[in-house]
N, C-alpha and C positions, 0 to 999 in steps of 0.2 A: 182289496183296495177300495178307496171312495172311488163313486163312479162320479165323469165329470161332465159336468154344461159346460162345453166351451162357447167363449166370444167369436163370433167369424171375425174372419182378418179382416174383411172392411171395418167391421166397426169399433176393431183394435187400431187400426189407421187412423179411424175417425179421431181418437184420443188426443188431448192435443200438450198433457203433461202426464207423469205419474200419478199413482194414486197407491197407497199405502194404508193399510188399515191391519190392525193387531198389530200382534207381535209377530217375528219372525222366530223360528220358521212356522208359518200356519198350520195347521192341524192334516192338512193334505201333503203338505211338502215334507211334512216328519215325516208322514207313512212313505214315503219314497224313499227319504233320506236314509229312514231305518232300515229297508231291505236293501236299498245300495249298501249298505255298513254291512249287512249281512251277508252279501251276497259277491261283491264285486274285491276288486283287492284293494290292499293297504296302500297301495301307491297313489288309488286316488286324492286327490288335491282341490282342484277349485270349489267344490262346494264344504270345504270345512272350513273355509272364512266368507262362502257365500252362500249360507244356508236356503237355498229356495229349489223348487224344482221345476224347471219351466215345462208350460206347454204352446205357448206358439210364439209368435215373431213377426215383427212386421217393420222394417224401415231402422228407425233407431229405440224400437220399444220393444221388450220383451214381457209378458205375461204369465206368471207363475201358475201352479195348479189350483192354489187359492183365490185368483182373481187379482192379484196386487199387480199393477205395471210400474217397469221401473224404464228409466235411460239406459242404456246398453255401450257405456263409455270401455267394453272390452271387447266387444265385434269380434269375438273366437280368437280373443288373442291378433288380431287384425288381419284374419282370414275375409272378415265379412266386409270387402272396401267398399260397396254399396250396400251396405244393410243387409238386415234380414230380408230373403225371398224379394229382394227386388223384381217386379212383375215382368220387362224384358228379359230376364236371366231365367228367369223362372223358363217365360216361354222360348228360349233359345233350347235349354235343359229338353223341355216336354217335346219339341219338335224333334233332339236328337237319340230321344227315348227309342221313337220307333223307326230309328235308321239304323244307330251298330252302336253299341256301347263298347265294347273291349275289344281293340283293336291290335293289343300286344306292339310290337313295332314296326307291323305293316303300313305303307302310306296310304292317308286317308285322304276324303276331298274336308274334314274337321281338324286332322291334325296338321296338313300342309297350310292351311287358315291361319292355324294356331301360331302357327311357325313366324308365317308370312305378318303375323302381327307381333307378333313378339319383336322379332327382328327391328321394326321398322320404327319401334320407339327408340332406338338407340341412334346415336348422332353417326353419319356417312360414314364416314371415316371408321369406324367401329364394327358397324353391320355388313359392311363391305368384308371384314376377316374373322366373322367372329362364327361358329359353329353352336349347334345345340346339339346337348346329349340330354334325352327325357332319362331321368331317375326311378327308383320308387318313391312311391307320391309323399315321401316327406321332408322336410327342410333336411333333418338328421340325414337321410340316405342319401342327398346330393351332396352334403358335406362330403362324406365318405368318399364322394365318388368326384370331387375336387381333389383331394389328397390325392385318391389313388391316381391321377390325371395326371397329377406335378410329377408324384414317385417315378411314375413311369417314362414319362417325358425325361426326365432329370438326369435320371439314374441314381438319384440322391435319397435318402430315407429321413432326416430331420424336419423337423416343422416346426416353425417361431408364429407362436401363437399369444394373447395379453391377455394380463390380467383383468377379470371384472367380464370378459366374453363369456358370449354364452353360445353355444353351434348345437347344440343339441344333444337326445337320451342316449341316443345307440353306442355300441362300447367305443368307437371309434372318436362317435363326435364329442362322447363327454370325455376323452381323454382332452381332446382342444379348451374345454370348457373349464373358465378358475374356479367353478364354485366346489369348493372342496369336500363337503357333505354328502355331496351326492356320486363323490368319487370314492369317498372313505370306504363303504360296507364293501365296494370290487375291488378285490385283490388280481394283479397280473393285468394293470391295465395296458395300454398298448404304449410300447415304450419310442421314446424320442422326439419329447413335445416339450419345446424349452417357451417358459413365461414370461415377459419382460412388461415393461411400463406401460401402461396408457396414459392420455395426456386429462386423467380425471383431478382437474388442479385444485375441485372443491378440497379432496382427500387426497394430496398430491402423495405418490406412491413411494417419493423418492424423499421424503420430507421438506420440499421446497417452497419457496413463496410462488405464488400462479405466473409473475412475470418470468420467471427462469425455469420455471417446472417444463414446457414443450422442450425447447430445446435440448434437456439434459437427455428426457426419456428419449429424444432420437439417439443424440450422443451415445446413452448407452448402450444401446441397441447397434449402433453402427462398431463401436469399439468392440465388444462380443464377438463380434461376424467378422471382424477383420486382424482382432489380435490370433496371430499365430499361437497363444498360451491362454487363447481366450474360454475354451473348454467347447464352444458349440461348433461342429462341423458347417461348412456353407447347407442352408437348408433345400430341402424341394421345396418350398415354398414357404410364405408368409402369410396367414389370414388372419382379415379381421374386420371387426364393424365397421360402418363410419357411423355410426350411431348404437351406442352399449344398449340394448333393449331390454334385457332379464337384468342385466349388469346394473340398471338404477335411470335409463334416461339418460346416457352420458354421450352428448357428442362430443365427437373428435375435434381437437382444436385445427385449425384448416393449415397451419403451420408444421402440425404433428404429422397431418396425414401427408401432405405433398410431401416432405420430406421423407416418409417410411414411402413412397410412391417411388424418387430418386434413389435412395441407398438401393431397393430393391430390382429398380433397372439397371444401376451402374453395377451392381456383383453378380447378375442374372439369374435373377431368384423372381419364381413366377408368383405374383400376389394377387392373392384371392380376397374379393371382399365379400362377406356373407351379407346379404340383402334380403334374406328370407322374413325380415320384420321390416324392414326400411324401404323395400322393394315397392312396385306397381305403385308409385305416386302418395306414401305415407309420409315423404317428409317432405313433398310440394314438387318437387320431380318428380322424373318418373321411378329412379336410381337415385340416391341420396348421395353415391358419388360425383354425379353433376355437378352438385353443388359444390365441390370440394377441386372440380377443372383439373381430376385425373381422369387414365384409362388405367384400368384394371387388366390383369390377363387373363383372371376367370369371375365370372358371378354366379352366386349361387342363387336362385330364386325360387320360393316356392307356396308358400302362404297366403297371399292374395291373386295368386296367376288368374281363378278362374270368378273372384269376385264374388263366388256365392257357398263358398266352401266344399266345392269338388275337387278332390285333391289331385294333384297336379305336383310335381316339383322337375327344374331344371338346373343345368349348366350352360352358361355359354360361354365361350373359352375362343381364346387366342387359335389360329386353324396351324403354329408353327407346334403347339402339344398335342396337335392329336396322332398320337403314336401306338392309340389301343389295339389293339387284334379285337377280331370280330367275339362279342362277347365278354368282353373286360368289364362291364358293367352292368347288368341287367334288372332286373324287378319287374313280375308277373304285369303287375298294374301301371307299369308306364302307358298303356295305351289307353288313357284311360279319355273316350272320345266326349263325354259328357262335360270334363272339363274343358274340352280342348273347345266344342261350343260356346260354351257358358265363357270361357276368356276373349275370345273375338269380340261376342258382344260386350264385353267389359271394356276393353276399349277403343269400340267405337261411341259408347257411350261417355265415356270418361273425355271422348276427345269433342262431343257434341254438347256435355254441358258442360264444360269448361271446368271440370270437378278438380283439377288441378289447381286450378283458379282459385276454386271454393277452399281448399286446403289453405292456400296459403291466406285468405282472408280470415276465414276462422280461427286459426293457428295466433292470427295476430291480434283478434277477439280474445282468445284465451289468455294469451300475454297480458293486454289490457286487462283484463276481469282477477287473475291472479297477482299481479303487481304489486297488490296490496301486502300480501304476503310477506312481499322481501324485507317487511319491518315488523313481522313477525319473530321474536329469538328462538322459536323452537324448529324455526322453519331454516334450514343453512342454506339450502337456495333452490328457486324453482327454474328450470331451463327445459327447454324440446326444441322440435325443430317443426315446422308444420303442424301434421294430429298427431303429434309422439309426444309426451308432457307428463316431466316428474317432478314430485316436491316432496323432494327431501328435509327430513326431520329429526333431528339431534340436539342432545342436551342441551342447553345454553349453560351450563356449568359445566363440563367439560367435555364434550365436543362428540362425543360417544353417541352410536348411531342411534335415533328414538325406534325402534321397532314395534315396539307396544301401543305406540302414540299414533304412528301410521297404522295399526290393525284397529284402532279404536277410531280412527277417519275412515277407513274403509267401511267399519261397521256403521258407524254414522251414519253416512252417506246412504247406505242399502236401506236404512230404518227412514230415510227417506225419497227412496225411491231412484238410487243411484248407485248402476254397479259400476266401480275402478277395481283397478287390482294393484296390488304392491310386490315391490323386488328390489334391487339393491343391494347392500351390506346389509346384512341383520333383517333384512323385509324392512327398511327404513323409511321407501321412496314409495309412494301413491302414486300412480302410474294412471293416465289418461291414452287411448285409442280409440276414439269414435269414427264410426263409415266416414268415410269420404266425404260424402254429401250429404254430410249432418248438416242442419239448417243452423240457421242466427238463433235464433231462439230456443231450438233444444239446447245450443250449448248458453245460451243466458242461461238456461233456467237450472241447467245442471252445474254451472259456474258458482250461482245463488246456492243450489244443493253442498255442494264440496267447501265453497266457502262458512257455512252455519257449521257442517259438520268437522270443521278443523278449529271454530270457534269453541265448539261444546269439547274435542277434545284435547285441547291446549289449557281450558280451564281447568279439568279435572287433572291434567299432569302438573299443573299448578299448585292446586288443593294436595295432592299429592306430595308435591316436597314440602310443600307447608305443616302437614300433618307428620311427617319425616323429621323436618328440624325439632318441634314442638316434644316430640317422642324420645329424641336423643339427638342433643346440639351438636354434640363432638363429632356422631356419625357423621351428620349431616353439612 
């Protein structure tokens, strides 16, 4: 391999925008790229519409092996809620280096911390009955270990889960999960996981207009569960987003979820909201359910718990389901004390600069800066909730998801010094996630980025049908 001069992180800090120069991938990030192809499996994913290969990190900038710094508008999938190597996480980390790293599920003076902060973000009323079970450290495995919580509790085996969700890889959780593809190639997957509507009115699931679209998808979800000839047995449970993350950016309409809230208290069905993307303050709360003035009976959290991508994941549940026997749920790495540091100090920071605050200010920056968009026709609608922001892209001749369109704004954007990621139907929707305390001006400037690069690629889908009609009218 090339050998590399790296930049030190100060004076990758120092940066105060991207910089981009050739082409992607540079000459260094091939050689990477080529023995990862070589070397690693098929399954890998983000870097085959993000061709770079990074070598360090700092704040909201990332820096390839070639020298290029881009904006980091995907912060691991929204693991990273303060940036890259934020400096107090760093040294909370390095301080708990040399006290006890794996602690399995003995109590700690970092895990009862961990505890004691977790808890205390949640409203009185809530933290007063609410239980934590530590997981294996990933979103997937607390799924799992939600389910198995209801089954057990319930004595019930069904699970009502929506379309457009996404709960994760494990066989369990992608049985919860609509995206069909990735359920296809497993045969015998885990049975008794019925799909019903969410309230995504852009594509309403039920073919309705957006003003009647909530109501029916309750409707029919309510009628299911309660017709005697309905086919679905009362479930152990209910989960689901309040905000679809892999699903395309889709929040809940606040009428959909309170009411799937009521149906599922009045037939006593424990509902699980996955907050493993929405969680630790990404949608301006600290739980994206706030926002929606329910209580859930379990949360699943796990993705931003420790703020600097020490993985971590939890449950915290109602204290009338804990009905496990000792050992109903385990994973080697639940004690994992590094995160359990790295999380305290996450929010006490988060509670000292007001980064809640900052979410929802820049969120509303974003709004403003994107706006323009909504008179855009290739653009069907751009929506988020805080720093979670999609903009979705579809024909304007017949309504069919642009997936092409969106991979060629993704690519844009990188050739200028800007990673998004896309999801959706079809990979339709360009997807926005920046730290928490991304500043005003990284997200100007990446605004300025996204916006040229959805210019450059709406003309060329342009030229596109253009060159289309011109070749054959009739097709066209």
């Amino acid at each position: 391999m090339t050998s590399l001069d790296l930049t030190p992180l100060d004076t990758l800090g120092r940066w105060t925008g991207p910089r981009v120069e050739g082409d992607l991938p540079g000459p260094c990030s091939a050689e990477y790229l080529t023995r990862q192809q070589q070397r690693e499996s098929n399954a890998r994913s983000y870097p085959r519409r993000l061709p770079i290969a990074i070598a360090e990190a700092s704040g909201s900038l990332v820096r390839d092996v070639d020298g290029n710094v881009f904006i980091d508008f995907l912060a691991g999938a929204g693991v990273l809620s303060l940036g890259h190597n934020h400096p107090e996480l760093v040294a909370a980390v390095t301080a708990q280096l040399g006290v006890l790293t794996h602690g399995l599920d003995f109590p700690t003076p970092a895990k009862d911390a961990f505890v004691e902060a977790q808890l205390s973000m949640l409203a009185p009323h809530l933290r007063d009955r609410m239980k934590i079970h530590f997981c294996g450290p990933t979103g997937a495995n607390a799924v799992d270990a939600a389910i198995k919580l209801c089954k057990t509790a319930t004595g019930r085996g069904e699970i009502v889960s929506f379309q457009g969700g996404f709960h994760g890889s494990s066989h369990a959780a992608m049985a919860l999960t609509g995206l069909v593809s990735q359920k296809r190639p497993v045969a015998n997957g885990v049975p008794g996981v019925h799909f019903f509507p969410y309230s995504y009115c852009a594509r309403c699931p039920l073919g309705l207009t957006p003003d009647s679209c909530t109501t029916n998808c309750v409707e029919y979800l309510e009628r299911a569960l309660t017709d005697g000839n309905g086919g679905v047995p009362l479930p152990a449970a209910v989960i689901m987003e309040m905000v679809q993350g892999e699903g395309g950016i889709i929040p809940g309409r606040r009428e959909f979820v309170q009411r799937i809230r009521a149906l599922t208290r009045d037939l006593g069905i424990p509902l699980v909201v996955d907050e493993v993307q929405t969680g630790c303050g990404r949608t301006g709360t600290w739980f994206a359910f706030e926002d929606y003035g329910i209580d859930p009976d379990v949360i699943v959290a796990s993705k931003a718990l420790s703020g600097i991508g020490a993985p971590v994941a939890i449950i915290m549940y109602d204290e009338k389901l804990d009905t496990w026997a000792p050992g109903a749920h385990t994973g080697t790495f639940r004690g994992n004390q590094l995160a359990f540091a790295a999380g305290v100090e996450a929010i006490r920071i988060i509670r000292r600069d007001d980064v809640l605050g900052n979410v929802a200010r820049r969120g509303e920056q974003i709004a403003e800066r994107l706006s323009t968009l909504r008179d855009e026709p290739w653009v069907a609608e751009v929506r988020g909730r805080g720093l979670m922001w999609g903009i979705e892209f579809a024909d304007p001749l017949d309504g069919r998801p642009a997936g092409p369109l969106a991979a060629r704004v993704q690519a844009g954007a990188l050739r200028r010094g800007l990673i998004v990621e896309v999801g959706g139907r079809d990979d339709c929707v360009v997807r926005l996630m920046p730290p928490l305390n991304v500043t005003a001006e990284t997200v100007e400037t990446a605004c300025t980025i996204l916006l040229d690069a959805v210019t450059e690629a709406v003309r060329a889908a342009v030229e596109a049908q253009l060159e289309a009609q011109l070749e054959d009218p009739l097709e066209a």
